[in-house]
Each structure stands twice: as C-alpha cells, then as structure tokens.
N, C-alpha and C positions, 0 to 999 in steps of 0.2 A: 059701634063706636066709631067716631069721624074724629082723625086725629090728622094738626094741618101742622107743617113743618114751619118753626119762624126762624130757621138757624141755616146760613152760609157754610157753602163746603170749604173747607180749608187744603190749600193746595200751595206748591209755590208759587203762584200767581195772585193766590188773593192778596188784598190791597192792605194795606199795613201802617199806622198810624204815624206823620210825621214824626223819626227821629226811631221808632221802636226797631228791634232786630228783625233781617226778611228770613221769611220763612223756610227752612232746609230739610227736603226726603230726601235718604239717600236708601235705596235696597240693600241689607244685611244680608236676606237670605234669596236666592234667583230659583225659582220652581225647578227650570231645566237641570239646574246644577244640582242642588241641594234639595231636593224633593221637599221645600216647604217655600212660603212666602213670607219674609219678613224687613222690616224697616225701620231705620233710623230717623227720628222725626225732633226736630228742632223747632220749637218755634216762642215767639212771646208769651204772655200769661195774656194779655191784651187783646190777641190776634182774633180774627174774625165775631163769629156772635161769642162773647163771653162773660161771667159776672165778677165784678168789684167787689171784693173783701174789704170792711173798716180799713185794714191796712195800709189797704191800696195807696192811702190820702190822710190817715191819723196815727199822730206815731201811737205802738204798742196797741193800736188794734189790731182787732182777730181775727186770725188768718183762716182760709175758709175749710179744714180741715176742723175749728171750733165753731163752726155755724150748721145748727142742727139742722136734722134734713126736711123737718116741718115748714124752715123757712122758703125752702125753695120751691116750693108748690102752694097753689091757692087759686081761689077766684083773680078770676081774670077781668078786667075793665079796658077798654079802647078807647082813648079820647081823639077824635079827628084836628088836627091841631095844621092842616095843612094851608089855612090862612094864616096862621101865625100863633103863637102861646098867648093864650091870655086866661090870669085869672078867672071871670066869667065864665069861662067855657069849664073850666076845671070844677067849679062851684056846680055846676048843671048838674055834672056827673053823677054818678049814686054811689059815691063811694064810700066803702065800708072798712072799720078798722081791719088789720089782714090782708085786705085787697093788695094785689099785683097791678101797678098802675103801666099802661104801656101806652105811648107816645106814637102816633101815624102821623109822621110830619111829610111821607113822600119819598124823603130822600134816600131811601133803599136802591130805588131807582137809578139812584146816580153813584152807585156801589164801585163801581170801575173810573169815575170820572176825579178830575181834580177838584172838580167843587164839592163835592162830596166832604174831602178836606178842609179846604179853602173858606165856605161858604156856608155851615150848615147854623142853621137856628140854635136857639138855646133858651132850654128853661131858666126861668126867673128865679132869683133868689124868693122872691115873694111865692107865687108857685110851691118853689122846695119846701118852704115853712108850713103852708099850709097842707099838702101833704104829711108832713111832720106833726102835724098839731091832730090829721085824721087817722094815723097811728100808720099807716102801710106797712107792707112787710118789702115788696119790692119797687123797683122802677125800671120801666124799657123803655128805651127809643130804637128808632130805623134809622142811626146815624151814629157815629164814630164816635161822640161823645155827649154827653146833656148837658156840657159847658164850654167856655173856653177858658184857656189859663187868664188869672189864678185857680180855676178851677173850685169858687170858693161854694157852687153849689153839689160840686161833690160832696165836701166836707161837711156840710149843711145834712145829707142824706148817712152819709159813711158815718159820720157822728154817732148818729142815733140808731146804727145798727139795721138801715133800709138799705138793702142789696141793690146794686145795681147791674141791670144789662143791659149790654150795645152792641150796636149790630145786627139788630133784628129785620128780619127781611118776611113778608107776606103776610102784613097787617092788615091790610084792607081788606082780606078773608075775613077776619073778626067783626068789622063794622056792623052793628046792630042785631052781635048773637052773643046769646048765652054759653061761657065758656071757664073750662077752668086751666090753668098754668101749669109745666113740669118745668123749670129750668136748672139742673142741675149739672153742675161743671165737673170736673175732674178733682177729686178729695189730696188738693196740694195744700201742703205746711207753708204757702206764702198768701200773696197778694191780690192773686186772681186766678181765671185759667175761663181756656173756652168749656163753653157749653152745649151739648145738643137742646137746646130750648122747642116744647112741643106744646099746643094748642088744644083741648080736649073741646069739642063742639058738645053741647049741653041741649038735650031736647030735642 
C-alpha cells in the first residue's frame, strides 16, 4: 500500500488566513517535570489543510459532527489547472458522481509567501455548477480558499452538502494515477476543523 501525505504540519508558524485567529501551543505537561508530554493547542477551525462543513457558509447547515463518515472518503480525481480554471478542462475529466474532485493549481508552493494570500486563482461559479450537476461528494484545492469574498462559490458547493478542503499540499504526486481519498478532520459540533487528508495510490 503507497499512501502520499496531502496535509501541512500545523505549528505556530503555519500561515493563517487573512483576519483568522494565529495559531497557540503551549506545554501542559514538560517530560523532565511531570514524567509525561502534554499540550495546549489553540487554533482556528480554518487553519492549515482543513474541511468546510455546510456551516461554514449557510446558515443552520450541518456541522461536521452530522456529516457521515462515508462522505469523507472516495475516489480521487486530479485536475491540472495550473494554467488556469477552465470549464473544458473540467469536462475532459472522468468524473464520477461521488468523486473527490482536487484542484493542482501550484500554489502549495507558495504556502509561506504573501501571494499565496494575495493572489491565488479561483474556481468559477460556472465550474461549481457543474461539479454540482455531476453530483461530487468533495472538493480540494492547494490554496487557502476556492474563492474569494463574497465567497459565493462556497455557497454554491456547501449548499448541496459538497465538502470542502484547503490547503492541500503534494498534488502533483497524484497527476495521472489511480487513487483513492481519506480526508477526515477532527468530529467538531461546528463549522470546520483541520484534517490529516491522505492519498491511497491504486495499482
């Protein structure tokens, strides 16, 4: 079994989405003293690789403590999108109702950089529809968000109950293999939370 990591460490350095809370470890427990290790860890629902509950983006949707755990696993599909998003390429794809759709725009790469923030691509509402119309269960990208404010192709996705995650880093491992998806976050009564998101190589 060949399993490829697509989830960022979370630390207090990792980078943190304009305006969200920075991330705080603090030691509870110090080995030398207290003969164990333990820790106080603060951080967003948001923060590094993580998935979007309906919540996140519509009121009185379901927090991801009601999203069963069928949904967070599945066929995996890669679209190379690093000339830019376009319908066409999205159409090529072989995508299947249930599919986990994930997004290689690149900008994983620039994971520590301002443009990262600043400057990153964005699916199209037309895009989101049509993923919506092929039924998905999920969506990832290698960037901070798959839109910008209004954020209205969140809404577009979180609507119809298509999970989302951001933050995904070492896609380009996936490019033209067969594979399947685990991304499952932390079982929180709110909005989001990160995930260790893993890659299962098929074949």
């Amino acid at each position: 079994m060949r399993l490829i990591d697509l989830s960022v460490p979370i630390n207090e350095d990792t980078p943190i989405y304009p305006g969200d809370p920075k991330t705080e470890i603090k030691p509870n427990g110090v080995m030398d003293t207290d003969g164990y290790e333990d820790h106080f860890v603060c951080v967003g629902t948001h923060v590094g690789t993580h998935v979007d509950a309906p919540r996140h983006m519509i009121k009185d949707g379901k927090s991801l403590d009601q999203i069963t755990p069928d949904n967070f696993a599945g066929r995996g599909i890669v679209i190379d999108v690093r000339n830019g998003f376009s319908l066409e390429k999205v159409k090529a794809a072989d995508i299947k109702e249930g599919d986990i759709v994930l997004f290689y725009t690149g900008m994983s790469h620039r994971y520590h950089q301002s443009a990262y923030y600043d400057a990153y691509p964005a699916i199209t509402e037309e895009i989101a529809g049509y993923l919506v119309e092929k039924k998905i269960k999920m969506v990832g990208v290698d960037m901070c968000s798959v839109d910008h404010e209004p954020f209205k192709v969140h809404k577009i996705f979180l609507k119809e109950q298509i999970l989302i995650i951001e933050n995904l880093t070492n896609l380009e491992a996936l490019i033209g293999r067969e594979f399947k998806i685990y991304a499952f976050p932390i079982k929180l009564q709110i909005d989001g939370a990160p995930a260790r998101v893993i890659a299962e190589i098929l074949g």
